[in-house]
Every structure is written in structure tokens, then in C-alpha cells.
C-alpha positions as CSV (number, residue, x, y, z in Angstrom):
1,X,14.6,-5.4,3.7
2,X,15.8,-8.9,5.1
3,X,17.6,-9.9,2.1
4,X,18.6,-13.8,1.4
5,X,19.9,-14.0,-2.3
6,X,21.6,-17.2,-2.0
7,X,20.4,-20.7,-1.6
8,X,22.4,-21.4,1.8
9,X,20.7,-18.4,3.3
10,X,17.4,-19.2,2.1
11,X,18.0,-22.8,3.4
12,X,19.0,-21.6,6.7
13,X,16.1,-19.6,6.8
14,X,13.2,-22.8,6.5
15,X,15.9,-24.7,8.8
16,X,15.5,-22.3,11.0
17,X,11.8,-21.2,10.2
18,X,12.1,-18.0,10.5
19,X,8.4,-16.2,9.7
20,X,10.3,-12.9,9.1
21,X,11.3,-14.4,5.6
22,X,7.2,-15.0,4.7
23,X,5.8,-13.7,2.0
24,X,9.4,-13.0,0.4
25,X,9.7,-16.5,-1.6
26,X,8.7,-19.9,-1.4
27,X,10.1,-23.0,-0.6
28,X,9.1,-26.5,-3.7
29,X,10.0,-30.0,-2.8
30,X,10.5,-32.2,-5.5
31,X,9.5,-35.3,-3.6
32,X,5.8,-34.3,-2.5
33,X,5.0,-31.5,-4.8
34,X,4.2,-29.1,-2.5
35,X,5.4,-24.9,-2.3
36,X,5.8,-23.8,1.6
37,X,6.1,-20.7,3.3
38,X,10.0,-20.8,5.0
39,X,8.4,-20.9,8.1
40,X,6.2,-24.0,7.4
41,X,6.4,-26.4,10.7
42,X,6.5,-29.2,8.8
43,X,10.1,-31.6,8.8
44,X,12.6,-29.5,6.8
45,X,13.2,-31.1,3.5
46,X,16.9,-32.0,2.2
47,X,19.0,-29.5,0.6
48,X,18.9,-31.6,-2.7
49,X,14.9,-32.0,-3.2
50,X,14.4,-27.9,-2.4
51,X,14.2,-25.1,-5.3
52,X,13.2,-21.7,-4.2
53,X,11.1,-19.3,-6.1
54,X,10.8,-15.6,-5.7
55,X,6.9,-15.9,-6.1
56,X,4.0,-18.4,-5.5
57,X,3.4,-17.7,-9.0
58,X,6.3,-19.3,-10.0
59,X,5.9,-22.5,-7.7
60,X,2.0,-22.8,-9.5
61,X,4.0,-22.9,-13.1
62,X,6.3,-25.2,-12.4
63,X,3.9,-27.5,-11.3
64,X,3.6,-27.7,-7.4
65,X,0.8,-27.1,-5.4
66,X,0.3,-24.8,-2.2
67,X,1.0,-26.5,1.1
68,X,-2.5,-27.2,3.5
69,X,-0.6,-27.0,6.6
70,X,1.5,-23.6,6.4
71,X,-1.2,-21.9,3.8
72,X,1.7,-20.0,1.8
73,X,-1.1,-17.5,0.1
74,X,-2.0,-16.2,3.5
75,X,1.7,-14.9,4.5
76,X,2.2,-10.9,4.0
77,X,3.1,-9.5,0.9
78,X,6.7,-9.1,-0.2
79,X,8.4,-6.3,1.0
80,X,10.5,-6.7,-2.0
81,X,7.7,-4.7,-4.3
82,X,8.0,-1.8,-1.5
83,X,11.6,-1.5,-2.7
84,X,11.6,-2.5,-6.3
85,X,11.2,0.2,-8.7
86,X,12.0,-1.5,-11.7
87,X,9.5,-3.0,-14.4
88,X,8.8,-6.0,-12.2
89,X,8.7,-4.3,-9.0
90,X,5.8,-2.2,-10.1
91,X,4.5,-4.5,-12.6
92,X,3.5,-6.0,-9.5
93,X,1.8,-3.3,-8.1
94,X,-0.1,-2.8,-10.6
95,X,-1.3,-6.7,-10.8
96,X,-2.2,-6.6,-6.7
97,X,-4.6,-3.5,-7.6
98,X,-6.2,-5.7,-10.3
99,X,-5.3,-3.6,-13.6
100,X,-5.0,-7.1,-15.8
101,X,-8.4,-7.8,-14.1
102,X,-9.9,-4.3,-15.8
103,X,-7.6,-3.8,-18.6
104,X,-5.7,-7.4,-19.5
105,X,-2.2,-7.5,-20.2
106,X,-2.0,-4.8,-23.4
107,X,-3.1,-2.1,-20.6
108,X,-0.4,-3.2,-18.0
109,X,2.1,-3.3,-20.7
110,X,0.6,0.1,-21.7
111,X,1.1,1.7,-18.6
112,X,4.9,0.1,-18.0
113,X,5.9,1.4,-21.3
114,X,6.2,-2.1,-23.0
115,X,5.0,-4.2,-25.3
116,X,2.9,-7.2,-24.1
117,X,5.4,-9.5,-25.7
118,X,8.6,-8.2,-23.6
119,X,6.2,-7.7,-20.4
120,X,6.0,-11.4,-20.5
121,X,9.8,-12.1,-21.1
122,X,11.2,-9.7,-18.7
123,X,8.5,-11.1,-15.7
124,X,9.5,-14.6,-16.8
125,X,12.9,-13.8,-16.3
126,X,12.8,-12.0,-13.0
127,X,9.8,-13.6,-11.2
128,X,9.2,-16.8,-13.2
129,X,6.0,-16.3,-14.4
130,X,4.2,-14.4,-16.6
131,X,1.7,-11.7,-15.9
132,X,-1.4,-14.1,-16.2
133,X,0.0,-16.4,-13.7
134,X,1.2,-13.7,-11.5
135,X,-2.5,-12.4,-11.9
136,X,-4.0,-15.8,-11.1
137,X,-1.7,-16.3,-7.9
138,X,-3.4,-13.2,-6.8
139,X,-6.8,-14.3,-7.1
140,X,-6.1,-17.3,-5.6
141,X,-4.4,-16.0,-2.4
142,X,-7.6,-13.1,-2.5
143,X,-10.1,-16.9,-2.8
144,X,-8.5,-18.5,-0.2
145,X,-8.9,-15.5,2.8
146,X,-12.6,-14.8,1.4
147,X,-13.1,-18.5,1.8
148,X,-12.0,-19.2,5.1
149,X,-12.4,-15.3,6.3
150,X,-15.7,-14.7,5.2
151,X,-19.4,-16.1,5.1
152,X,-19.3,-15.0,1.2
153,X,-21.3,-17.8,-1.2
154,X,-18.8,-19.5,-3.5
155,X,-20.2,-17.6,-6.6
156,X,-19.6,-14.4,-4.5
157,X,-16.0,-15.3,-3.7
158,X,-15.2,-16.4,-7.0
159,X,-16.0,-12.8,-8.9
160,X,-14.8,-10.5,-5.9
161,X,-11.4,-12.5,-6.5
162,X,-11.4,-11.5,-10.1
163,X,-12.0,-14.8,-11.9
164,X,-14.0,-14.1,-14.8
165,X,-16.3,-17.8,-14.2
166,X,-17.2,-20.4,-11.1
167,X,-15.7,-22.7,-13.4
168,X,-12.2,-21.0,-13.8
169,X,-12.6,-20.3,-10.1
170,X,-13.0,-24.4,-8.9
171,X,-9.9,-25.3,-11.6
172,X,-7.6,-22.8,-10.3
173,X,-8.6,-23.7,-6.2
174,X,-8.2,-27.1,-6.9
175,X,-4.9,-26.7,-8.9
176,X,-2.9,-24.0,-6.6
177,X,-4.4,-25.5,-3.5
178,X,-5.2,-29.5,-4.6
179,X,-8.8,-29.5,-2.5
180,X,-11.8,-27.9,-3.5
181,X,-13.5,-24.5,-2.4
182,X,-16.2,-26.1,0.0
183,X,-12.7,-28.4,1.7
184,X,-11.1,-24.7,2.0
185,X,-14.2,-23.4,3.3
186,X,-14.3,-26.6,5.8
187,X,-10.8,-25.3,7.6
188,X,-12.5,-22.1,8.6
189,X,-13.0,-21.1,12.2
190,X,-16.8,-20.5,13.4
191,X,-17.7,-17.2,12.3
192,X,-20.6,-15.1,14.2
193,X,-23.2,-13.8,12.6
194,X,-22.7,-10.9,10.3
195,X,-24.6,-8.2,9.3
196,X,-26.3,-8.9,5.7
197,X,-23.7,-7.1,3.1
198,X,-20.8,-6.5,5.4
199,X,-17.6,-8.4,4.2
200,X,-15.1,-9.1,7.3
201,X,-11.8,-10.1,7.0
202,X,-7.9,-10.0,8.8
203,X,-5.3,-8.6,6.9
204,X,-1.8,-10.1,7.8
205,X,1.4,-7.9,8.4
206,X,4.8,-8.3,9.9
207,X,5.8,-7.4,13.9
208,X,6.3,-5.3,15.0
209,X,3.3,-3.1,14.1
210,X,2.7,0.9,15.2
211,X,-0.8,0.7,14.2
212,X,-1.6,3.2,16.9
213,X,0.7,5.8,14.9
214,X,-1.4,5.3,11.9
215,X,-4.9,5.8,13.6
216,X,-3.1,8.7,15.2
217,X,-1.9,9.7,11.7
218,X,-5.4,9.3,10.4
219,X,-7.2,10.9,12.7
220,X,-5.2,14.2,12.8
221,X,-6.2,14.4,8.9
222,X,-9.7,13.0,8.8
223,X,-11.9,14.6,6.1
224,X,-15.2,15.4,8.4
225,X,-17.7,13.4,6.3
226,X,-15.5,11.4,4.3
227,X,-13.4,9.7,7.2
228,X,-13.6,8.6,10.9
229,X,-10.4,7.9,13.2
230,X,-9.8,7.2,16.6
231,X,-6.9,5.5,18.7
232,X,-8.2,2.1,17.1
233,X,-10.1,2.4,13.8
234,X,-10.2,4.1,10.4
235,X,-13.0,4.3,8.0
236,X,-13.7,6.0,5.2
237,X,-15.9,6.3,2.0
238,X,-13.8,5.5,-1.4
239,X,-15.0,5.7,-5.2
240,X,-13.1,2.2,-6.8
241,X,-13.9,1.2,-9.9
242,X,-17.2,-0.1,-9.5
243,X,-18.6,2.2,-7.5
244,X,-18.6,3.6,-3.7
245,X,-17.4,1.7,-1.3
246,X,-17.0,1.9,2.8
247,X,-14.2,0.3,4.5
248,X,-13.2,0.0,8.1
249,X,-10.0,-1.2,9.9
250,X,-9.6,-1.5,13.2
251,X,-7.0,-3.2,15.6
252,X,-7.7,-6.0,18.1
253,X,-5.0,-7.4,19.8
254,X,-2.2,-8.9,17.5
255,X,-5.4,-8.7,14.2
256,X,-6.0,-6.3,11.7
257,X,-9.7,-6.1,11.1
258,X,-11.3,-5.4,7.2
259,X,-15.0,-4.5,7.2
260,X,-16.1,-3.4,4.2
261,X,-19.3,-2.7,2.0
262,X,-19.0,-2.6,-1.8
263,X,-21.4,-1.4,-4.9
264,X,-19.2,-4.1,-7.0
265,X,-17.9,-7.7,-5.0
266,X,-15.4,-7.3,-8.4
267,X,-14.0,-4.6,-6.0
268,X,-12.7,-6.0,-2.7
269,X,-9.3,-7.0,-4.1
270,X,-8.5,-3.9,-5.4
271,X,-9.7,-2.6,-1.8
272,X,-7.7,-4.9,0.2
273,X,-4.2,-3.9,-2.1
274,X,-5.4,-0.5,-1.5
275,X,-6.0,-0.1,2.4
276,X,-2.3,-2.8,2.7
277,X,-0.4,-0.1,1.3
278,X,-2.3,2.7,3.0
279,X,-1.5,0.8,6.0
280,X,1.9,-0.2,5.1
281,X,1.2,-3.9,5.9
282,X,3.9,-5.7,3.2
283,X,7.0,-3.7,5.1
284,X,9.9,-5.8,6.8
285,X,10.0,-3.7,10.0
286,X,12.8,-5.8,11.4
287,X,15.0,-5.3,8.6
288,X,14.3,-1.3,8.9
289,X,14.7,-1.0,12.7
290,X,17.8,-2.8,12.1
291,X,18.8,-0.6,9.6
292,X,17.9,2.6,11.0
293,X,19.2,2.1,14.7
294,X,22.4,1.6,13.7
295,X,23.2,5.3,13.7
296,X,23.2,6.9,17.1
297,X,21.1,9.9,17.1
298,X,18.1,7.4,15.8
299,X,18.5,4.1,17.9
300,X,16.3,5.7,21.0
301,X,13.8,6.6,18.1
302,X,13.4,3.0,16.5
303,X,13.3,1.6,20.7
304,X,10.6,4.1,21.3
305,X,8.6,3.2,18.4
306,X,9.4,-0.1,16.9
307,X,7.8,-1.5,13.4
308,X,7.2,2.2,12.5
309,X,5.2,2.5,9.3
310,X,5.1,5.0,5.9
311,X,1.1,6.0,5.7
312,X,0.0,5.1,2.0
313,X,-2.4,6.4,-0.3
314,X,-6.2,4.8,-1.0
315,X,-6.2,7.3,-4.2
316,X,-3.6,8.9,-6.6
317,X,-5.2,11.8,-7.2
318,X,-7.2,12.5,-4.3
319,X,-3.3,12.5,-2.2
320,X,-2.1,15.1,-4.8
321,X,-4.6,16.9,-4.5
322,X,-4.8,17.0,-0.7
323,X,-0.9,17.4,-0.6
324,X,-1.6,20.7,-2.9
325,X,-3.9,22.1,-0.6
326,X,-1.9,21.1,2.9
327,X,1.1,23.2,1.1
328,X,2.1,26.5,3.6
329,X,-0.8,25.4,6.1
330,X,-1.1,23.5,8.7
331,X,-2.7,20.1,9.4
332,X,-6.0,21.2,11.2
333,X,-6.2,24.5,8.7
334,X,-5.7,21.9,5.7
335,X,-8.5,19.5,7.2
336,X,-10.9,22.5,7.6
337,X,-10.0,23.4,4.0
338,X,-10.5,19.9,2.5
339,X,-13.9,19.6,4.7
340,X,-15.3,22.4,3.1
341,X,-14.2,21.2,-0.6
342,X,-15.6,17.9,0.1
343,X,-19.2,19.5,1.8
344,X,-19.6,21.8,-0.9
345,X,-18.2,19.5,-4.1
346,X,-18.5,15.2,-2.9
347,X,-21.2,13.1,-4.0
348,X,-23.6,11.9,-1.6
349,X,-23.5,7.9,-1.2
350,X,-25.1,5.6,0.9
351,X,-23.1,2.7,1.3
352,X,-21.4,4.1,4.3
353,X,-22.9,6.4,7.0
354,X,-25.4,8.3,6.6
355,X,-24.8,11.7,4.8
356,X,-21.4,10.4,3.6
357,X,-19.5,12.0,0.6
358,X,-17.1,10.8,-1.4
359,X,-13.9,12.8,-2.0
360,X,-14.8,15.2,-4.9
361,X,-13.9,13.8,-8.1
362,X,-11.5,15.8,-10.1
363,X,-13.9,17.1,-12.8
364,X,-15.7,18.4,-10.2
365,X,-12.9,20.2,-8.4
366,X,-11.7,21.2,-12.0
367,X,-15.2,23.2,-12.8
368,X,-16.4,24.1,-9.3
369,X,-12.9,24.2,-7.5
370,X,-12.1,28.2,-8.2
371,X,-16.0,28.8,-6.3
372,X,-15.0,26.9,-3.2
373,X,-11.1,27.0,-2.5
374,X,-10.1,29.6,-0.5
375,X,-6.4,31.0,0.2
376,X,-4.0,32.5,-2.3
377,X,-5.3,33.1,-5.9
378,X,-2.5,31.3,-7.3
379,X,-2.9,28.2,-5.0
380,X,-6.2,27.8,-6.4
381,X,-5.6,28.3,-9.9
382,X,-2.7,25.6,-9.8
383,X,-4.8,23.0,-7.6
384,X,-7.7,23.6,-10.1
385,X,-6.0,23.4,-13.4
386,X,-4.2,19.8,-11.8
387,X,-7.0,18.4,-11.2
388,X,-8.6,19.4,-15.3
389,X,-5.2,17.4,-16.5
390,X,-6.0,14.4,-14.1
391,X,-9.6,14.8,-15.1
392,X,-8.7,15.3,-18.6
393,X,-5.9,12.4,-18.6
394,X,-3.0,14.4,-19.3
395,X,-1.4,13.4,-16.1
396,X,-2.0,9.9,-15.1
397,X,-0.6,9.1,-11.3
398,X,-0.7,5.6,-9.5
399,X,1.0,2.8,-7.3
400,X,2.7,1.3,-10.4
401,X,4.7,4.8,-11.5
402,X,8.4,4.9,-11.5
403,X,9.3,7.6,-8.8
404,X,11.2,9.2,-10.7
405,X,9.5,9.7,-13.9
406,X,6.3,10.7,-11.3
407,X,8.6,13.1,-9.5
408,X,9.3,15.1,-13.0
409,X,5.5,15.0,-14.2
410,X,4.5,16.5,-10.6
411,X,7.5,19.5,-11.5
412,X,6.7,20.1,-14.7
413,X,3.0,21.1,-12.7
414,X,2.6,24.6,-11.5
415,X,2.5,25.2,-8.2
416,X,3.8,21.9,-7.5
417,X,7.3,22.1,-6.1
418,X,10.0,19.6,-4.6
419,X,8.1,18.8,-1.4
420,X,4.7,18.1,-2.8
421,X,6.4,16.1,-5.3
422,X,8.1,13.7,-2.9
423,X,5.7,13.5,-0.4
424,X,3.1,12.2,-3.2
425,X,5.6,9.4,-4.3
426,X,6.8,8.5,-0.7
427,X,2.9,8.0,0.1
428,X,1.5,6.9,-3.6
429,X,4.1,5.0,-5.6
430,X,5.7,3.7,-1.7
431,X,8.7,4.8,-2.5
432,X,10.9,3.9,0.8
433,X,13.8,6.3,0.6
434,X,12.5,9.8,0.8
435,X,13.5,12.6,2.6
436,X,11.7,15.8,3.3
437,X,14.5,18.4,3.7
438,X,12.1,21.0,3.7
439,X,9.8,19.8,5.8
440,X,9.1,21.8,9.0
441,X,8.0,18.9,11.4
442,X,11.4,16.9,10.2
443,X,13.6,19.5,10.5
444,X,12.1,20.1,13.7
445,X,12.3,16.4,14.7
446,X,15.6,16.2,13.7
447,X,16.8,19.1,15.8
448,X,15.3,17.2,18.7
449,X,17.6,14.7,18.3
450,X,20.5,16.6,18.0
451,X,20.9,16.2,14.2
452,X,21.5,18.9,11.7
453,X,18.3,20.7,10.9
454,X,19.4,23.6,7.9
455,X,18.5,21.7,4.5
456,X,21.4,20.9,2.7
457,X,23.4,19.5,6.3
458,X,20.0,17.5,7.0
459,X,19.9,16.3,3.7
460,X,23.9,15.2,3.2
461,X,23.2,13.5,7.4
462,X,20.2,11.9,6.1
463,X,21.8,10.0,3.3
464,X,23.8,7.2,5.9
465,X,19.7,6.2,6.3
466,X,19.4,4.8,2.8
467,X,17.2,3.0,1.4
468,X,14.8,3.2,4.3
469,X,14.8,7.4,4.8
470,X,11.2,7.2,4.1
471,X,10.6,5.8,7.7
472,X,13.3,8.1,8.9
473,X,11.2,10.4,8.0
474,X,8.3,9.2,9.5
475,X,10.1,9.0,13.0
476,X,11.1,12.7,12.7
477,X,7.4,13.3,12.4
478,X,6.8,11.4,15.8
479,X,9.8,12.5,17.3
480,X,8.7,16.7,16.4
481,X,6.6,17.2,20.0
482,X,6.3,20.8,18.8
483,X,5.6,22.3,15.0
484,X,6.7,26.4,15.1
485,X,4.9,28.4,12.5
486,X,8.6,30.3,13.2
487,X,11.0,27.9,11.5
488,X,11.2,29.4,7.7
489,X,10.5,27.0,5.1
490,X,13.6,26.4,2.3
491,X,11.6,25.1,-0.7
492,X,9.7,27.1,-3.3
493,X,7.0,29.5,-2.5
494,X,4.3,27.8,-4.2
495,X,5.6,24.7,-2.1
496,X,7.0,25.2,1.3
497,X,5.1,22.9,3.9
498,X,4.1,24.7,7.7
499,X,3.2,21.2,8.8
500,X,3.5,17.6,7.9
């Protein structure tokens, strides 16, 4: 991650106005009032009227407003949470998929181990805000892009940003972003006309960008039914919280394209947090080409495919469980397998294409799962009985876990073994420093490029890559032109991986 910890470096950076720094703090002036982006074209303000907050959040509570020219809410999110794994790090997480919005402050605390009390003191300290104003910044910033993104009425924008009244809504525009909603709405470009129910919007990111590796990645793995991929979209069918939904992103030029259509409008933030880390949009890609081509054997990789990207996860479960079943096989045998499980278990829904299923829930998988799976007895019984514990909430998994603790609840699981357990956490919690030892795509990539491909040497070689092996990995993927069924897996039985 670029990195600027003091305040000469930060200063250089607005002096300089670099738009690689965007997203990862904001710059106040005392004399107007006003929070910027650092690369904000506006006159660079002196040294002695700047203070620099780690979050817009921060800026709001100490009293400044968001500048009109640079629009600070519409810069990519920090990379800094892709990194973080400590209470703040994925206390924010958790706050960009709208858990404060469903289940206040008490259930964040809840799920970070804390009481709401030190919650509050340890975000203060560390971000400068408190959950509900690190909440509110997120609505705003969710306000703003439906505003001047979107043909939404106000009343529409307002709940799908997670404001609980038009009222709050109007005070909050007006105090983050001193204009109204209908003078935000003003600064729009023309829009064409859209079809009745369809919410369109651009998501921001970082260059460089290898979206075409993700629609590749996508597509390889598309559920028949549930998903569509091709060199320049991806679509799906999701349950959220408040209901089905269908989503579409494709790539046009240098913009990321969100259509979507929801049951709930309350749902289109947590969608757009969802599909930005499926799609990896909040990564520093300069920072981690940097990083990564200064070893040899990878430079050619990072100048063959710049601004690489880590594929997310839209669900918790539904990646576990589809990590589970892709265990020994291969990517086309696990998409035929996970087909059939969604034919014979998803729900029907028509919010998306016609006949499109959801992905099956997990009480579904639990009671039907041992009548559809197919493969090794054992295989089944462990997928089924993981999916009765998420089902039954004895294992709870999401973006907000600490990798760790996740990586010991997926062990103590049986049939879940060292591979499954890291590639869930590299693709749900984000973490970025992940290797795959095991793996037989990365061990074959990394024998393409002349590095060690035997576990343990792999492993030890892979370690000068920290804290970005994660998109190591990924490049090992890409750079593994052939998969042989030959190559004998190192990890457990229940767990060794044909295919990535």
C-alpha cells in the first residue's frame, strides 16, 4: 500500500496532487472550512492552515465540510481496510456492508468482541470518529453517487443510503456537503433514459485495472443459472438482506458500470460494498506492482499484467461452501457440480432473468444436500453438516472476521483443511497476504517462472512477497498456461485442490 504516515509526506502528496493517495485520507483547511481529496486541483493551501485526517468521517466531526470542486466522497475506498486486520480495520468493513444500519452499534460491537463503550474509544482514537459518524460518512458518500449517478427520487435515495428519514437525509447533505440534495442533483451529467427499476451507477477504482482477468475469472466459474460472464460483464442473482437482487458490472472504457435491480432500495449499499470487494476496486495497484516487481522471477509478471486484482466474495457462506465442493476437482467439474446443486436446491426469483435461482441457501443444502451432492461420501457429509452449523449459527463467517480467528473456526471443520481455509479468507475477509502452497495452478505457475515449486521451498521463496502474496498468488494463477491432473497435491486428503 502507498503509505504516507507523516505530515511532510502527506503535504507533498496534495503539493503534488497525486490521485494515487485518494481515498486514503483527507486534506481540512482551517481558513475555508473545507475537507479535500489530495488531489483536489484547487491552490494548495499553506502548511500551517492544513490538518490531515485518516477519514472523511473525521473531517465531518471536526466541523468541516466536503469540498464541491474535488467531491472527496467519490474517491475509491481506502486500501488501508484491505490491509488492516485489527478492530478498526474490520470495524470498517463491517460499517461499508451496513451492519450498524441492520443491527446498530451493540451488534457491531457484538461481532468485534467489544463492548459498545470501547468500540467507540478505540475508533475515536484510531480513525477519529465514532462508529455513528463513520456510519453516516458512508451514507453520505452512498447519497451523493445515487444523486448525481442515478435518476432515483430523493425519498428513494435517501433510504437506499441507509438514513432512517428524508429529514435526517437533507441535514446530513447539507452538513457534509453545505448544498442541498436537489443542488447535488443539479451537478449531474444528462442521463438517458433508463429502464423503469433498473439502478445504474460507476463505481470508482484505482489504475491500473485487469478487469478483463476478473470477467475471465468469472466466467471460468459461472454457476449456469445463477451467473453470466463474458470478456466484459458479470451478472449474477444474490439473496441480501432484503431480498433477491440482480446485479450487473460491465467495463466500458476507463468506467466500471453498476446495474442493478433490488426487492429492498435499503439494499444497494450493502450491494455496492459487496460487488467493490468482489471486484477488488479499494486496492493500491501501484503500491503492489511496485512491491511485487522488485523480485526478479516476478517483474515480467507485474509488466504483463499490471493492476492485477484478488477476486472477492458477494457471500460468506455461499464461497465456503463452493471452495468445499471445488476441493480435488477441477474448475469445469466443480461448476457442473455446483450447477446441479443450484438446479436441483435454489429458489426461483424473478428479479433477474427469467428462470434464475438464487444460490441455495444453507438450510436447504443442509436438509437436501446428501440427495443431490455427488462424489466421495465423506465430501458430502462434511459440506452438508457445514452448511447445518452456518444454517444453525454455530459458525458465523463474513468481511469483518479476523483472518486468523476465521482460519481456526474453518480447521476445527471436518473436511476443511489448510487450503480451503485460506483461500476462503484471501477471497472473504480480503486478506492480502496469502499463499497457496498447495495449490496446483501456483505451484505450477511458479515453476513457469523458474521458482521453487515443492511446498515448503515455495512457501519459505514466497515470504520476500509480503504483505501482498495474495496477488502473488493471483499472478501464479495467470502465469499457470497449463493445470496437470499429474502434479500430487501436499495438503490433506479431505483438502488438496486439482485446480484453482
Amino acid at each position: 500500500m502507498t503509505n504516507v504516515a507523516s505530515f511532510d509526506e502527506r503535504y507533498r502528496a496534495i503539493s503534488s496532487r497525486d490521485a494515487r493517495f485518494d481515498g486514503q485520507f483527507v486534506t481540512a483547511v482551517r481558513t475555508t472550512g473545507i475537507y479535500c481529496r489530495p488531489s483536489c486541483p484547487a491552490r494548495t493551501p499553506k502548511e500551517a492552515n492544513v490538518t490531515f485526517y485518516p477519514t472523511s468521517a473525521a473531517a465531518h466531526e471536526a466541523g468541516y465540510r466536503a469540498c464541491k470542486r474535488c467531491l472527496p466522497e467519490a474517491a475509491p475506498g481506502s486500501p488501508v481496510w484491505d490491509v488492516r486486520s485489527d478492530t478498526a480495520g474490520r470495524a470498517m468493513r463491517l460499517i461499508a456492508d451496513g451492519v450498524i444500519e441492520r443491527e446498530g452499534v451493540d451488534g457491531l460491537a457484538h461481532r468485534l468482541g467489544y463492548s459498545s463503550r470501547h468500540l467507540g474509544r478505540v475508533l475515536t482514537a484510531e480513525l477519529g470518529a465514532g462508529p455513528l459518524a463513520l456510519a453516516r460518512a458512508h451514507r453520505a458518500h452512498t447519497a451523493r453517487a445515487l444523486l448525481v449517478g442515478t435518476d432515483l427520487t430523493v425519498t428513494d435515495v435517501a433510504f437506499s443510503a441507509g438514513f432512517a428519514s428524508v429529514r435526517q437525509f437533507n441535514d446530513t447533505i447539507r452538513e457534509v456537503f453545505d448544498m442541498t440534495p436537489g443542488a447535488l442533483r443539479a451537478r449531474r451529467r444528462e442521463h438517458a433514459d433508463t429502464t423503469p427499476g433498473l439502478i445504474e451507477l460507476a463505481l470508482p477504482y484505482r489504475e491500473p485495472f485487469d478487469a478483463a482477468g476478473l470477467f475471465e475469472w468469472m466466467a471460468a466459474r459461472a454457476i449456469v443459472g445463477t451467473e453470466e460472464a463474458n470478456a466484459s460483464s458479470y451478472s449474477r442473482v444474490i439473496a441480501l438482506p432484503g431480498g433477491p437482487a440482480w446485479m450487473r458490472l460491465t467495463l466500458s472504457g476507463s468506467r466500471l458500470a453498476l446495474a442493478a435491480r433490488l426487492t429492498s432500495i435499503s439494499d444497494l449499499r450493502v450491494l455496492i460494498a459487496r460487488v467493490r470487494r468482489l471486484f477488488d476496486l479499494d486496492a493500491d495497484p501501484l503500491a503492489i506492482d511496485e512491491a511485487l516487481a522488485v523480485v526478479p522471477a516476478a517483474a515480467p509478471l507485474v509488466a504483463a499484467c499490471p493492476g492485477i486484482r484478488v477476486p472477492g466474495a458477494m457471500s460468506a457462506e455461499e464461497m465456503l461452501i463452493r471452495a468445499m465442493i471445488g476441493q480435488q476437482i477441477s474448475v469445469p467439474a466443480a461448476r457442473t457440480h455446483l450447477t446441479r446443486l443450484t438446479e436441483e436446491l435454489g429458489e426461483l426469483t424473478d428479479v433477474g432473468p427469467q428462470s434464475a435461482r438464487l444460490f441455495p441457501s444453507m438450510r436447504a443444502i443442509a436438509d437436501h444436500g446428501t440427495s443431490v451432492l455427488r462424489g466421495p461420501a465423506a465430501r458430502t457429509r462434511a459440506i452438508v453438516e457445514t452448511a447445518r452449523r452456518l444454517a444453525d449459527g454455530e459458525l458465523t463467517l463474513s468481511r469483518g472476521d479476523d483472518s486468523h480467528e476465521q482460519r481456526a473456526a474453518l480447521l476445527a471443520l471436518p473436511g476443511v483443511g489448510p487450503w480451503t481455509a485460506d483461500y476462503v479468507r484471501m477471497r472473504v475477509v480480503g486478506d492480502p497476504d496469502i499463499t497457496l502452497p498447495g495449490d496446483v495452478a501456483v505451484r505450477a505457475g511458479a515453476r513457469a517462472i523458474g521458482a521453487p515449486d515443492e511446498p515448503r521451498a515455495f512457501a519459505a521463496w514466497a515470504e520476500q512477497f509480503a504483505p501482498w502474496r495474495s496477488y502473488l498468488t493471483a499472478h501464479l494463477w495467470r502465469a499457470s498456461a497449463t493445470r496437470p491432473a499429474t502434479l500430487t497435491p501436499t495438503s490433506t486428503p479431505s483438502d488438496s485442490p486439482k485446480d484453482a
